[in-house]
Backbone as numpy.savetxt, mean C-alpha at the origin, in Angstrom:
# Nx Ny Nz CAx CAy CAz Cx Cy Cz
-35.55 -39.96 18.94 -34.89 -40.22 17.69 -33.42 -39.77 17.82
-32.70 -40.62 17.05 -31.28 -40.17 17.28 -30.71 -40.00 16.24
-29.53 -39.04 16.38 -28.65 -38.63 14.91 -28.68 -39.70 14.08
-28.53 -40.78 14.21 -28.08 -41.88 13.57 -28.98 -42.04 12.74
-30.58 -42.30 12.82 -31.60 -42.55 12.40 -31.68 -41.87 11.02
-31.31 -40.37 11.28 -31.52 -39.35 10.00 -30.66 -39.72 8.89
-29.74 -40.31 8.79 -28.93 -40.32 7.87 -28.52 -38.85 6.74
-28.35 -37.61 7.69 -27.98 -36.63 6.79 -26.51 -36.53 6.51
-25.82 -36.31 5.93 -24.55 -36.13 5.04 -24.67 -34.66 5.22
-23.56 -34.19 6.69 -23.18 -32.87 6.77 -22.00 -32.84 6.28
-21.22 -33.29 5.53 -19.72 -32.91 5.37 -19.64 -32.10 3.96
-18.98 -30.88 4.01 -19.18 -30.43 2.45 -18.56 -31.17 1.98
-19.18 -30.61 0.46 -18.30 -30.88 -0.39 -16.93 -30.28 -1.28
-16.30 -31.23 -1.88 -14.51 -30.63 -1.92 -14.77 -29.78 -2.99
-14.65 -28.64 -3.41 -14.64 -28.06 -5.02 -14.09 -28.61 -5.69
-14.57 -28.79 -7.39 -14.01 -29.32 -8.36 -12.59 -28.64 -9.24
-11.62 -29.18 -8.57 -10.39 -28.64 -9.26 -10.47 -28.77 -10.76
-10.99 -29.59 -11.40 -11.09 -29.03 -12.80 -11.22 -27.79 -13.45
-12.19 -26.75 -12.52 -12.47 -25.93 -12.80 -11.77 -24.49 -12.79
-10.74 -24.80 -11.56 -9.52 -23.88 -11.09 -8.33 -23.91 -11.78
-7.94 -23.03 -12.80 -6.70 -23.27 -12.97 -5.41 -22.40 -12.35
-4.47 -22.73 -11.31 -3.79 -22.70 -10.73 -2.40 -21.75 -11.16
-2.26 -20.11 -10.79 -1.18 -19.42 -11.23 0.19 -19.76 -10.88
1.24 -19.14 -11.60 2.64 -20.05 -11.06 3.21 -18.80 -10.25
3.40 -19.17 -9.41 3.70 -17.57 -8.23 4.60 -16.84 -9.02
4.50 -15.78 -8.56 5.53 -14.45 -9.43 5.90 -13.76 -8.31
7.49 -14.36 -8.07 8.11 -13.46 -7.09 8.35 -12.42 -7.36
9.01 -11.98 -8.49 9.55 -10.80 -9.16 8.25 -9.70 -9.28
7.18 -10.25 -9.05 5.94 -9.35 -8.95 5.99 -8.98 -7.69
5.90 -9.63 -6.71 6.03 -9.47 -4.50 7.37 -8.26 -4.93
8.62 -9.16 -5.40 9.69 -7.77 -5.14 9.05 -6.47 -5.42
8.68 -6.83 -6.84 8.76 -5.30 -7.56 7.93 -4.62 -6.93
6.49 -5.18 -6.21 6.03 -4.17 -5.17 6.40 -3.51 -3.99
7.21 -4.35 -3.51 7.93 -3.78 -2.19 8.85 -2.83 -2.74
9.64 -3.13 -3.95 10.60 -1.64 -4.18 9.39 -0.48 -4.69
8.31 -0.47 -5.38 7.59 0.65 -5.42 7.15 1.21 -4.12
6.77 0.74 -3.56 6.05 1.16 -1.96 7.49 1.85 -1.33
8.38 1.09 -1.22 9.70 1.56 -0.87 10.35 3.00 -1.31
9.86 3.12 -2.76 10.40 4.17 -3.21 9.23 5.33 -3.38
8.13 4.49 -3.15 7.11 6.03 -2.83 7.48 6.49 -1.43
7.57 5.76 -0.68 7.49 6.62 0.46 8.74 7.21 0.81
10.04 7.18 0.19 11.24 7.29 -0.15 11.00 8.81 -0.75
10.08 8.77 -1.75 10.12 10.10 -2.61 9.32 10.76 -1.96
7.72 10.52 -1.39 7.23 11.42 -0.25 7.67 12.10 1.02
8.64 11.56 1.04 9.29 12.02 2.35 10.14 13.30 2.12
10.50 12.99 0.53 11.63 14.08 0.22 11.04 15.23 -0.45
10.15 14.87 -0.76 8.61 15.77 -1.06 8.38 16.99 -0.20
7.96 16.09 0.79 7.48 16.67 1.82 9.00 17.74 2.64
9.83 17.17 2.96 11.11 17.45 3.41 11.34 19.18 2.70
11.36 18.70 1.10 11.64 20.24 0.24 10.54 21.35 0.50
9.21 21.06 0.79 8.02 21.91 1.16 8.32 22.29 2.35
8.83 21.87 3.69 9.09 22.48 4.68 10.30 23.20 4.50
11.39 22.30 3.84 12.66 23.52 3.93 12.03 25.61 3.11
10.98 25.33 2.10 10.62 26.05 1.34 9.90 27.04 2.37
9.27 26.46 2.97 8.29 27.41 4.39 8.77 27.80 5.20
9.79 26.89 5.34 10.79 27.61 6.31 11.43 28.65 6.27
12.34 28.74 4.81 12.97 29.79 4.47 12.37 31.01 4.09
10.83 31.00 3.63 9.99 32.51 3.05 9.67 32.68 4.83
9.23 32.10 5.92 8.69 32.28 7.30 10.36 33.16 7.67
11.26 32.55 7.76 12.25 33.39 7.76 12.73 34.50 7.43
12.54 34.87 6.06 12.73 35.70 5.15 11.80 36.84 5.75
10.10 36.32 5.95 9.04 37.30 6.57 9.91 37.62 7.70
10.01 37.30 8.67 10.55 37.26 9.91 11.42 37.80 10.30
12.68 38.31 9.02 13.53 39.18 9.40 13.24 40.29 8.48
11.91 40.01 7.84 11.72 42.21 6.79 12.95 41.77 5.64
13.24 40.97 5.11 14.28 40.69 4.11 13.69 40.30 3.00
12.25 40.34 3.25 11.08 39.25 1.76 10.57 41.00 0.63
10.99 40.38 -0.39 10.78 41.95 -1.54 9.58 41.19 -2.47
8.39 41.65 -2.73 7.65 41.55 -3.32 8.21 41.97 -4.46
8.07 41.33 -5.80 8.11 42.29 -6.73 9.49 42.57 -7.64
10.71 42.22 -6.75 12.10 42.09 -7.54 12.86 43.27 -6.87
């Protein structure tokens, strides 16, 4: 028996666009995410940056007997 014989219909089928209704792209949405992402990691960095200068300077402070508990 050969393919031919069977007559099956493998091709899908197309979805009904009626059913989809279609958004109108929002660039100003793409920007505005890239400047948030931009400016988080912009502000984490400086975050992070002030916490080391901060460890740095009390590790220092320990380090030379110059750190006063107390006032």
């Amino acid at each position: 028996m050969r393919n031919d014989d069977l007559d099956l219909d493998l091709r899908a089928d197309r979805d009904e666009l009626h059913d989809f209704t279609p958004r109108a792209p929002h660039a100003k949405r793409q920007k505005s995410l890239v400047l948030q992402v931009a400016l988080g990691v912009f502000l984490g960095g400086l975050a992070l940056w002030l916490v080391q200068l901060g460890a740095t300077a009390i590790m220092a402070k320990l380090a030379m007997g110059t750190f006063q508990f107390g006032g």
